[in-house]
N, C-alpha and C positions, 0 to 999 in steps of 0.2 A: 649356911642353911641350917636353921634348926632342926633337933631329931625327927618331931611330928613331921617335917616335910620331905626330913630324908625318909621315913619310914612311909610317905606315901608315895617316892620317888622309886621306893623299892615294891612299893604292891604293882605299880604301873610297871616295869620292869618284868614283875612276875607273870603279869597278866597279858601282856605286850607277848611274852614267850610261849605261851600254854599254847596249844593246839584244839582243845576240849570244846571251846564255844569259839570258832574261830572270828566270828562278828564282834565279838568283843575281844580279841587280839590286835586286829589293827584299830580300831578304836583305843583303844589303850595304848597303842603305840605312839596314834596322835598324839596324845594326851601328856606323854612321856618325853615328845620330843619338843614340843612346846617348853615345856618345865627346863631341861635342859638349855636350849635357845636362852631363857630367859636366866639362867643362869650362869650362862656366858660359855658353855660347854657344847660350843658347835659341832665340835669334832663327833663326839659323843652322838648327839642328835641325829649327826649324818649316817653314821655307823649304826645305830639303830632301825634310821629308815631302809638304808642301804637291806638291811636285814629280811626289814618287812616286805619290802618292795617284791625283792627277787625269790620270794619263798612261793612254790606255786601253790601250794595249802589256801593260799590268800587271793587269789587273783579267779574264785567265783563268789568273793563276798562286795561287801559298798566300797571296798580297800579302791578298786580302780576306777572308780566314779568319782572321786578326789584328787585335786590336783595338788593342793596345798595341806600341811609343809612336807610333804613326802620329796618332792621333785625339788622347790626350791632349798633347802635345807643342803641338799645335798650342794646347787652352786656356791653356796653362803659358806661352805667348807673347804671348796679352794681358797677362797676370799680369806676365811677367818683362822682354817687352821693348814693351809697350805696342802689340802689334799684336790686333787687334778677333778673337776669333774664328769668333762667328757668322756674317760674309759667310763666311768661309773655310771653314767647316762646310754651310753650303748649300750651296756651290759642290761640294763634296767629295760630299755625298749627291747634289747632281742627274747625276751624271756615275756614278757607284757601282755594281753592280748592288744593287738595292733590296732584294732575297733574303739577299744574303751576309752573314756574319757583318761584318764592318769597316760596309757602307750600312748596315742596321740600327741598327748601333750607333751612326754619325755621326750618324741623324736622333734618335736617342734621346739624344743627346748637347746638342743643338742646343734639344730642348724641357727639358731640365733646367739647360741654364746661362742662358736665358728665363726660369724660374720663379725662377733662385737668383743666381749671379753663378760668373764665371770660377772668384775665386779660392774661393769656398766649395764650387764644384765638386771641388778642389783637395784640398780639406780634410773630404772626407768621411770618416765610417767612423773619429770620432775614438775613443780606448780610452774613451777618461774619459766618451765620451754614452752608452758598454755598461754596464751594472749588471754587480757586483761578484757570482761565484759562489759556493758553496758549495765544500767540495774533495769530491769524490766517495770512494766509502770506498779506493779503489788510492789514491787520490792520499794521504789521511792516512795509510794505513798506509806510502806511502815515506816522506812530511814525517817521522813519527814515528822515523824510522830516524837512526842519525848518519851524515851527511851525507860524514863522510871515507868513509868505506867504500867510497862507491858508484862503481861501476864506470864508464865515459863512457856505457853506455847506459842505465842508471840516472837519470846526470845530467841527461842529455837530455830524459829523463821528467819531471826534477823543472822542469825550462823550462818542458818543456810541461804543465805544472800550471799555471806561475806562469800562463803566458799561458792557457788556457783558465779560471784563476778571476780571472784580470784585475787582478790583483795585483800591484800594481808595489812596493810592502815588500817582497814576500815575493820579489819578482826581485832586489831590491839585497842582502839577506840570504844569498842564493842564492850571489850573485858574490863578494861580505865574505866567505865561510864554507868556500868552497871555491876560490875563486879562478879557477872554470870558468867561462867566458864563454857565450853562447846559442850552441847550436852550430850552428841552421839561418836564414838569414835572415828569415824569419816571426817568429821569436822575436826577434831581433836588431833590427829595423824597430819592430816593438811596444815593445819596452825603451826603446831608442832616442827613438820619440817621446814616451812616456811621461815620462821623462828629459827633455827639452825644455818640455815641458807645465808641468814644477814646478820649470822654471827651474834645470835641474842640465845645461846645454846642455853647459860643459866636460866632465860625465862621460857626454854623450849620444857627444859625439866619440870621447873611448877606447875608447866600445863600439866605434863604428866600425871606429875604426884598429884593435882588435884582432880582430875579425871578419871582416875583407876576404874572409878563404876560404868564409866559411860561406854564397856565393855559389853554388848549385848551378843553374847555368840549364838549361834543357829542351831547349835548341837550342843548335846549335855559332856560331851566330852573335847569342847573346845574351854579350855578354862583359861586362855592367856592370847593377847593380840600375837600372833607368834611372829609375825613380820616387823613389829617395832626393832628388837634386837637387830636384826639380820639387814637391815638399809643401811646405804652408806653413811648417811646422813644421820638422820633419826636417831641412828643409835649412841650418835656424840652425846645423847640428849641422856641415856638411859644411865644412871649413873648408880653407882651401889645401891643408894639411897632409894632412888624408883625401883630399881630389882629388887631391894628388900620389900618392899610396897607392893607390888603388884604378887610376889610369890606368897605372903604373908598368909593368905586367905585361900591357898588352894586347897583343895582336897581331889581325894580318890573321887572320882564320878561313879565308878561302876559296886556302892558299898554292898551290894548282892553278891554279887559274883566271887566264887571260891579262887582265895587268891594259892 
């Protein structure tokens, strides 16, 4: 990691810890553990959340209306850095308010990785356990179309074919034929592990590398997919070269705010 990104590694850090404007503490701690994740330092990310979670200063701000990566980071840390997550999940729900969206979700966290394990928790919601669709009649009459013609929002449509008939041919055929990559990261995540799945890890990664933009977060302080890293899968994909890529271009989100 370069200094400008250890030096933003360390404002979110700072700002992750301050008390002063609490709404922008666990926000930055998002922000903080994402970067982390993505820079292969689970352990790290966990311990930070681990932090955030159980501090009650945080638990009348947005902190508990979030479920992600506060909760799963922490499973991703047995998995990645051999730390147990269940005590750290009780602890996390008895402290919680038990109503919120984040307590809910810890305790429902805590009885599925009991029934399964950390890392199959992990590796849920794989494409290939979904049955294979039908193309609905929109979707054949685009397929049926020649493929140069079609416009980017055209193309988009024909992704999101591939991916809503679960078709991972028809996503590689898509990319061969037109040379349009998935243009939203739902599509791009699904290709991507797919591609992993059947052992094509090298071209799971160029999806990557060439998709870095198709990242559209909902919040200004989501700067990174933070679930790529942390799948079983997926993460085969993520290789120094996509971590340098995707970390290259982050910044501080909160540049107001006294670090």
């Amino acid at each position: 990691m370069d200094s400008e990104a250890q030096a933003t590694l360390n404002e979110l850090n700072a700002l992750a810890r301050q008390r002063e404007d609490r709404e922008t503490a666990w926000r930055a701690a998002d922000t903080a553990i994402e970067v982390l994740v993505w820079r292969d330092e689970i352990g790290s990310a966990a311990d930070l959340a681990e932090y955030t979670v159980l501090d009650p200063e945080l638990h009348e701000t947005g902190l508990v209306d979030e479920r992600v990566p506060s909760g799963l980071v922490l499973v991703a840390a047995e998995v990645y850095a051999g730390v147990p997550v269940v005590p750290r999940l009780h602890e996390a729900a008895s402290v919680l308010p038990a109503e919120s969206v984040l307590g809910s979700h810890v305790s429902w966290m805590v009885k599925e990785i009991q029934d399964t394990s950390a890392r199959e928790f992990l590796a849920r919601h794989r494409p290939w356990q979904k049955r294979a669709r039908k193309a609905a009649r929109i979707d054949r009459e685009l397929l049926a179309r020649d493929w140069s013609t079609l416009s980017y929002k055209e193309t988009d449509l024909l992704w999101s074919a591939a991916r809503r008939m679960n078709d991972l041919d028809l996503a590689r055929q898509i990319l061969s034929s037109t040379g349009v990559y998935p243009t939203r990261w739902q599509f791009v995540s699904w290709f991507a592990t797919w591609l992993v799945h059947r052992e094509r890890v090298d071209e799971a990664s160029d999806v990557l590398l060439a998709c870095r933009e198709s990242f559209h977060p909902a919040t200004r302080w989501e700067v990174l997919p933070v679930t790529a890293p942390m799948d079983p899968d997926l993460r085969r994909a993520v290789t120094p070269e996509v971590r340098r890529a995707y970390l290259r271009d982050v910044r501080n989100p909160f540049p107001l705010e006294q670090v």
